[in-house]
N, C-alpha and C positions, 0 to 999 in steps of 0.2 A: 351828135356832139361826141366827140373821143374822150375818152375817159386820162385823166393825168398818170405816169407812169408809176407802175409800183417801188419802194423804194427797194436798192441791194439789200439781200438777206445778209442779218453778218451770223456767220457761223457760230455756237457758243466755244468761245476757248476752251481746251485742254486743261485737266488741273496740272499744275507745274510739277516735273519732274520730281524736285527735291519730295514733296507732298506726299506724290504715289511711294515712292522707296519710302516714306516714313510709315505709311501705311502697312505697306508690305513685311516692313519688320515687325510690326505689330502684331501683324495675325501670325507670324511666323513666333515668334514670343507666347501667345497665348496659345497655341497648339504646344507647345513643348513644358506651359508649363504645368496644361490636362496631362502630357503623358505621364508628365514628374509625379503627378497627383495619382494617377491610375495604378505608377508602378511603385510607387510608394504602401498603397491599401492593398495589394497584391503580395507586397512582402513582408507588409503586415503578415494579413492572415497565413501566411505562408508561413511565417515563423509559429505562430500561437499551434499553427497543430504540427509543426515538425519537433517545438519545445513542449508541447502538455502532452500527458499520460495519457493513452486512452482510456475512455470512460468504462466504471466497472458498475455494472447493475447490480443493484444490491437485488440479493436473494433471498424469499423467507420461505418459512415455514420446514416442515422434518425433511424433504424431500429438498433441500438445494445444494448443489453442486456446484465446483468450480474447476471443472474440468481442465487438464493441461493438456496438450499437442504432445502425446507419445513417452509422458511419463519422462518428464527431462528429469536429468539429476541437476541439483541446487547448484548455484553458482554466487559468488558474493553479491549481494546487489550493487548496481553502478553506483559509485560514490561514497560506499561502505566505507565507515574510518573505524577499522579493529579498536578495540576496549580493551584496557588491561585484564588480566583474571582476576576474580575475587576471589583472596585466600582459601584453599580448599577447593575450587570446583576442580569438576572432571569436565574435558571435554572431547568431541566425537571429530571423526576427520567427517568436516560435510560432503566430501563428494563421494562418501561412498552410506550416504544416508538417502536411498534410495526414492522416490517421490509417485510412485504411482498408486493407484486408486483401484483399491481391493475391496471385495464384499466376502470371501472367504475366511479360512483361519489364517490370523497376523499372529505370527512370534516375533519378540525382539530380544534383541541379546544382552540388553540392559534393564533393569528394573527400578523404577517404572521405566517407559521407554520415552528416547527424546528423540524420535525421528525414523525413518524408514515409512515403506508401505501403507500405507492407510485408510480407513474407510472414507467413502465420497463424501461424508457431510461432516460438518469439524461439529463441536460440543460449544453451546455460546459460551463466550468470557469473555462478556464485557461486564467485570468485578462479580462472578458468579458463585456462590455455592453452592453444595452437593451435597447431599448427608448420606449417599450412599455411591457405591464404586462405582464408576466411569468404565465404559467399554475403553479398554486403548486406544484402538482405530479411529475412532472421533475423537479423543484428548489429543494423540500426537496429530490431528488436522491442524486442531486451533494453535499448535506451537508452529506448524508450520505458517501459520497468520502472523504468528510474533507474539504470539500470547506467553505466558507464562504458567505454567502449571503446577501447583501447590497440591501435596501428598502428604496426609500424614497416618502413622501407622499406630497399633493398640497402644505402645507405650504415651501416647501424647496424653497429655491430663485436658479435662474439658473448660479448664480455664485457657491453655494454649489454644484449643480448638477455638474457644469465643474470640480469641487475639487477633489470632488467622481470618477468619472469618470478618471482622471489624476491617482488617485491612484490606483485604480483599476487594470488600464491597467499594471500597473508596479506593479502589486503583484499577483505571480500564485495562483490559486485555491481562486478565489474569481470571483463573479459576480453583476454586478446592472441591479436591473431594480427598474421602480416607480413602487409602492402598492399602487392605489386608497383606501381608507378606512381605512389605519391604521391611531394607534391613535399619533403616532409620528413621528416627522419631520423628522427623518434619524432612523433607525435600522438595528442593526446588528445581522445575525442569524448565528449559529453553530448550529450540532446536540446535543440540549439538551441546549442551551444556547441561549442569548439574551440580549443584551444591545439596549437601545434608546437614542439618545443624540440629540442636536438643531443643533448643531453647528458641520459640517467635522472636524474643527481644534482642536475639544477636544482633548486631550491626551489619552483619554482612547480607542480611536477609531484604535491607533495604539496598544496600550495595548492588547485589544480584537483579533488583527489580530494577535499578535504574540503568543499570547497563543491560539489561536481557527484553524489557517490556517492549515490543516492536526494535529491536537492537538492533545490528550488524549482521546479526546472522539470522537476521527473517529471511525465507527462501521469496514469501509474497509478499512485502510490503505491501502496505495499504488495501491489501486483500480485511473484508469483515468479521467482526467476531461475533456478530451477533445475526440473526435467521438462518441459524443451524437446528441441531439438537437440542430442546431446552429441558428436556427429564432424560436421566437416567434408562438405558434400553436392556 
């Protein structure tokens, strides 16, 4: 017996032109809009570390350092907006306030000194006192941090000293100690600056701290004031 014939195969149709192109835009769409995504988190990051500071490890104990590449001398820092003067101070041309990192004998040609040469580890002030003299070489580090350095000499009465001292404590980046041999009764030093006044309760004495505490003329911004020196050497 012969078997009955099998029927024509029909082929499966094509999907229709218009279909395929609408496909193909699709994935042409979705591929560009991964790259939009890729180069978008690429310029992210790109920007956060071309815009942020590099990161500073804090330093403790007697022995820390902050070493600078070749002893640069001080330059404003970027975006630095000068301060008027307060009444009285004296100030220092900073670029010729030299920056390098001495363990020798430091002269300075001002008294106290607000700058030049220095020993490698600054004096903490973060709102510190002293009750006896400070080595120079570590005071003038922490002004180079942006601190503020409070001086005062035999004539101050011990009620001024307690004034000083109160205030101190309650204002970061500042430090006291006595300066035997200066020539006035209370001074205030920043890097490149300098006021003397008689009297804690001048007004210019808070003047001074708020234009000098981490000021204009910090050579380190955001460099530490504290895991340095913390007694007297």
């Amino acid at each position: 017996m012969s078997l009955p014939p099998l029927p024509p195969q029909v082929p499966t149709p094509s999907a229709p032109f218009p279909r395929r192109r609408r496909a193909a835009r699709g994935r042409l769409a979705a591929i560009a809009v991964s790259v939009a995504v890729v180069a978008g988190l690429a310029g992210f990051g790109g920007s956060r570390v071309l815009e942020g500071p590099a990161p500073r490890t804090a330093l403790t104990g007697a022995a820390a350092d902050d070493s600078k590449p070749g002893g640069a001398e001080p330059g404003r820092p970027a975006g630095a907006v000068p301060v008027p003067p307060v009444e009285g101070e004296k100030s220092w041309d900073a670029a010729r306030l030299t920056r390098k990192h001495v363990t020798g004998d430091m002269r300075y040609p001002m008294t106290p000194p607000v700058g030049g040469n220095h020993h490698p580890t600054w004096m903490d002030c973060d709102g510190d006192v002293y009750k006896t003299p400070l080595a120079d070489g570590n005071a003038v580090h922490s002004l180079e941090h942006g601190a503020v350095w409070i001086t005062y000499g035999a004539g101050a009465s011990p009620e001024a000293v307690r004034a000083l001292a109160t205030r101190v404590r309650s204002t970061p980046f500042t430090l006291l100690s006595p300066y035997p041999g200066q020539s006035g009764t209370i001074t205030l030093s920043a890097w490149g600056k300098q006021l003397t006044v008689d009297d804690p309760g001048d007004e210019r004495v808070g003047r001074f701290l708020a234009a000098y505490v981490q000021g204009p003329q910090t050579p380190e911004p955001g460099a530490p004031c504290t895991g340095g020196r913390a007694a007297p050497r």
